[in-house]
C-alpha positions as CSV (number, residue, x, y, z in Angstrom):
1,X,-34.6,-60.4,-84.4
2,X,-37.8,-61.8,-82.0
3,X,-34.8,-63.0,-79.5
4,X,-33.4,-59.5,-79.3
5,X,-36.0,-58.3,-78.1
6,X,-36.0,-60.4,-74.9
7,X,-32.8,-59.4,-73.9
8,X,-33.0,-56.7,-71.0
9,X,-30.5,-54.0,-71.7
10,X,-27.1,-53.9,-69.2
11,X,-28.7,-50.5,-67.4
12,X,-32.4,-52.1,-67.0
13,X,-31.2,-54.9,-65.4
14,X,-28.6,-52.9,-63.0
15,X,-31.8,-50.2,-61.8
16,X,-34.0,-53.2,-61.3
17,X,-30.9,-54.6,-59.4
18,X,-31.3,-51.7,-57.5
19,X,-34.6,-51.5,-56.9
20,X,-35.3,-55.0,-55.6
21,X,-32.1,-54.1,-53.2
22,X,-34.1,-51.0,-51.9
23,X,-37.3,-52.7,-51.6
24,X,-35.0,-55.7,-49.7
25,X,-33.9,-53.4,-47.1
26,X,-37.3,-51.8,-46.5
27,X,-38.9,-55.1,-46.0
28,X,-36.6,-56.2,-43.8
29,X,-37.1,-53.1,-41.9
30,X,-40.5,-53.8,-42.0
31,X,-39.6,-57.1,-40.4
32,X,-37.6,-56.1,-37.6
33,X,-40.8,-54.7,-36.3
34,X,-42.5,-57.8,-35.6
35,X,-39.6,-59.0,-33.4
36,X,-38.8,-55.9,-31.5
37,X,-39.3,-56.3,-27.7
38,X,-40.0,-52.5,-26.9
39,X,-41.3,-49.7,-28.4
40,X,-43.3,-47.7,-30.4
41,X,-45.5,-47.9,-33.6
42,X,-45.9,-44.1,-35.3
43,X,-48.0,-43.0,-38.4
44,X,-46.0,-40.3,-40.0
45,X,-48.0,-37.5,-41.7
46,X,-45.9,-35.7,-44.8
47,X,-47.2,-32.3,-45.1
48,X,-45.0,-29.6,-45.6
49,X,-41.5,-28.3,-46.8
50,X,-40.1,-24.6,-46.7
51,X,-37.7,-24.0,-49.9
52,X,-34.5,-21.8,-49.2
53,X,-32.8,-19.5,-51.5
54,X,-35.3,-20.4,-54.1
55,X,-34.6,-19.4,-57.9
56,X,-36.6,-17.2,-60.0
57,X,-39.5,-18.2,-62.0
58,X,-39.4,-21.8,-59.9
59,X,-41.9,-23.0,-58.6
60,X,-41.6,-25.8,-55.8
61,X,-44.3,-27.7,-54.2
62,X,-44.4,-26.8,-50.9
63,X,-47.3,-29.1,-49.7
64,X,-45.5,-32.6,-49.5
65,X,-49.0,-35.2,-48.9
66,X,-48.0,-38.3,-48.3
67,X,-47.3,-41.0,-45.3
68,X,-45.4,-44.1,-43.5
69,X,-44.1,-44.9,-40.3
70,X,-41.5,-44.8,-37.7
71,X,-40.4,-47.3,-35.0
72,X,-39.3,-46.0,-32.1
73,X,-36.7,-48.6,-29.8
74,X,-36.5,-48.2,-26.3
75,X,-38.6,-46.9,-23.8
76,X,-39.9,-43.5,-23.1
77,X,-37.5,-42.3,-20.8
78,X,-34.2,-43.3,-22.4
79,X,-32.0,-40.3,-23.7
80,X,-31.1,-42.0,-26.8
81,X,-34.1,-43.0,-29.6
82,X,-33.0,-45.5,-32.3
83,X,-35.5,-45.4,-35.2
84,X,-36.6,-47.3,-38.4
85,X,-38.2,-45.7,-41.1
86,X,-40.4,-45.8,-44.5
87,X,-42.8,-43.2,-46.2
88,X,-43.6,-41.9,-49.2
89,X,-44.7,-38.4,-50.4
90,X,-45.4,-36.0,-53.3
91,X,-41.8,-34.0,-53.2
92,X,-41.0,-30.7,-54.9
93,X,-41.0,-31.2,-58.0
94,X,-44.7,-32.9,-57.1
95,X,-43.2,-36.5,-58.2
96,X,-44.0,-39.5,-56.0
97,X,-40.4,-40.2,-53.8
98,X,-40.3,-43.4,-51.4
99,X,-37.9,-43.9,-48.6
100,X,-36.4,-46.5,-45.9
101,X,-34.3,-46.0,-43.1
102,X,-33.3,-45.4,-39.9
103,X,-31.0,-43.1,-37.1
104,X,-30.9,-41.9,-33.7
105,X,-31.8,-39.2,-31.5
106,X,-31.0,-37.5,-28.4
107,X,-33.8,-36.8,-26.4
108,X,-33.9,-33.7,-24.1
109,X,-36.8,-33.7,-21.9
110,X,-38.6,-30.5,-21.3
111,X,-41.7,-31.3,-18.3
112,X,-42.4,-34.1,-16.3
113,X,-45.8,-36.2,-15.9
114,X,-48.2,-37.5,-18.4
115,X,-47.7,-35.1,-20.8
116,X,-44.0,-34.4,-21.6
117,X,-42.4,-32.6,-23.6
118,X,-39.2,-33.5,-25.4
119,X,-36.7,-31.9,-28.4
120,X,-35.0,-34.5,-30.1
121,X,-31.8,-33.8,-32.4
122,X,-30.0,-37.0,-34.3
123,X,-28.9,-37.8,-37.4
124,X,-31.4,-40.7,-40.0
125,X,-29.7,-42.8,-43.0
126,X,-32.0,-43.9,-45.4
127,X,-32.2,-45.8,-49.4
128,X,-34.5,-43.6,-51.4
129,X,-36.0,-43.9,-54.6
130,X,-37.5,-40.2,-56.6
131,X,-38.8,-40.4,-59.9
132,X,-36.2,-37.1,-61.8
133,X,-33.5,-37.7,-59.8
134,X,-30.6,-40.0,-60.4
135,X,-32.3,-41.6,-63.3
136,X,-35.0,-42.8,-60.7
137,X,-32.3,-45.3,-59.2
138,X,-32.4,-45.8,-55.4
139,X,-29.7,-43.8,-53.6
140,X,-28.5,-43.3,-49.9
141,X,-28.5,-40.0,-47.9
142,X,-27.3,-39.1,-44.8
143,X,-29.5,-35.8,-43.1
144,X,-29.4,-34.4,-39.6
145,X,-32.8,-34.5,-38.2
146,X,-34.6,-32.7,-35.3
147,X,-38.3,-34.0,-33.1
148,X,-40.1,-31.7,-30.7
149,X,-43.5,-32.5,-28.7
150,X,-44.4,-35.1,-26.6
151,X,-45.0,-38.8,-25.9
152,X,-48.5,-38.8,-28.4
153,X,-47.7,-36.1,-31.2
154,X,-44.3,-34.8,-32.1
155,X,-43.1,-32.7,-35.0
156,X,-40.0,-34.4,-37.1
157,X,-38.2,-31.3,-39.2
158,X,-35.2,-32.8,-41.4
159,X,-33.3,-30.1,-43.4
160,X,-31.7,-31.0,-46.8
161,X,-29.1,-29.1,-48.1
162,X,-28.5,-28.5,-51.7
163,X,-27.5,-31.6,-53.1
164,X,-27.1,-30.9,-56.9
165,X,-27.0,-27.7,-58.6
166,X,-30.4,-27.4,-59.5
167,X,-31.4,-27.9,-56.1
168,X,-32.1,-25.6,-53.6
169,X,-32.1,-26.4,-49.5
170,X,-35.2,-27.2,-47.5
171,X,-36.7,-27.8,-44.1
172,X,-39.2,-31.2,-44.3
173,X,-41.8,-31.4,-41.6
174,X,-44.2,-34.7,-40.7
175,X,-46.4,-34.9,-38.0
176,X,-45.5,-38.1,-36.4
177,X,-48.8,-39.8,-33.9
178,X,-48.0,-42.4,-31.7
179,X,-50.6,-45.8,-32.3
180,X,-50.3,-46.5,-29.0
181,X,-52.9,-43.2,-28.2
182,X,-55.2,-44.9,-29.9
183,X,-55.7,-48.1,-27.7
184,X,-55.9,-46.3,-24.7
């Protein structure tokens, strides 16, 4: 009896599987960082989602608090952003949700001089983990994804559709602040 008790059950063992995959990826992510030649260190902000077609008598939480960071290849003047990802944040429900990733974006610039202004449109692939959905197990997800605002502070806005049917689709905004403003 005492030495059934030590035995993890078949599903346990698969989610931690998973999990220590997800938090694999992220750290090497995290890692990549350290040996990049160019770019850009960002805090990322969570703040704020806008809830589509929402049903009645739901409520969603609409102030998303949370934070991370994004790595910006390249330099400032290329047309095409390759990013690496993490953050976590309170989502709608208001449970804590962690993610990892990375895409691209196409960068259209605006002005010229020191202060530029940009709109980006790409595509991000990330592994997420959110506590309610998919048994907590980590997942992957494909989303378009959209920047505007310049070289220091920029706006990311990802929209979600509705991915299950007690889901509704979303806009996600984060305030994304270059480090680099900082050491100037």
């Amino acid at each position: 009896m005492e030495k059934d008790k030590r035995i993890a059950h078949p599903r346990r063992r698969i989610r931690w599987s998973k999990r220590s995959l997800a938090a694999t990826l992220f750290t090497i992510a995290l890692l990549s960082f350290a040996t990049a030649r160019a770019g850009e260190m960002n805090l990322i902000v969570n703040g704020k989602a806008i809830h589509f077609n929402e049903k009645p008598g739901v409520h969603y939480n609409e102030n998303n608090w949370g934070a991370g960071f994004q790595y910006d290849f390249g330099g400032k003047t290329e047309p095409w952003v390759p990013f690496a990802t993490g953050s976590g944040f309170s989502d709608s429900n208001g449970n804590p949700s962690y993610y990892a990733g990375g895409g691209v974006m196409r960068r259209y610039f605006f002005t010229e001089g020191a202060s530029r202004l940009h709109a980006d449109v790409g595509v991000i692939a990330f592994a997420m983990i959110r506590k309610g959905f998919k048994n907590g197990d980590p997942f992957l997800g494909v989303l378009p994804a959209f920047s505007i605002g310049s070289d220091n502070v920029s706006v990311n806005i990802t929209f979600i559709p509705r991915v299950e049917p007690k889901a509704v689709p979303l806009l996600f905004f984060q305030l994304k602040i270059n480090l680099n403003t900082f050491s100037k």
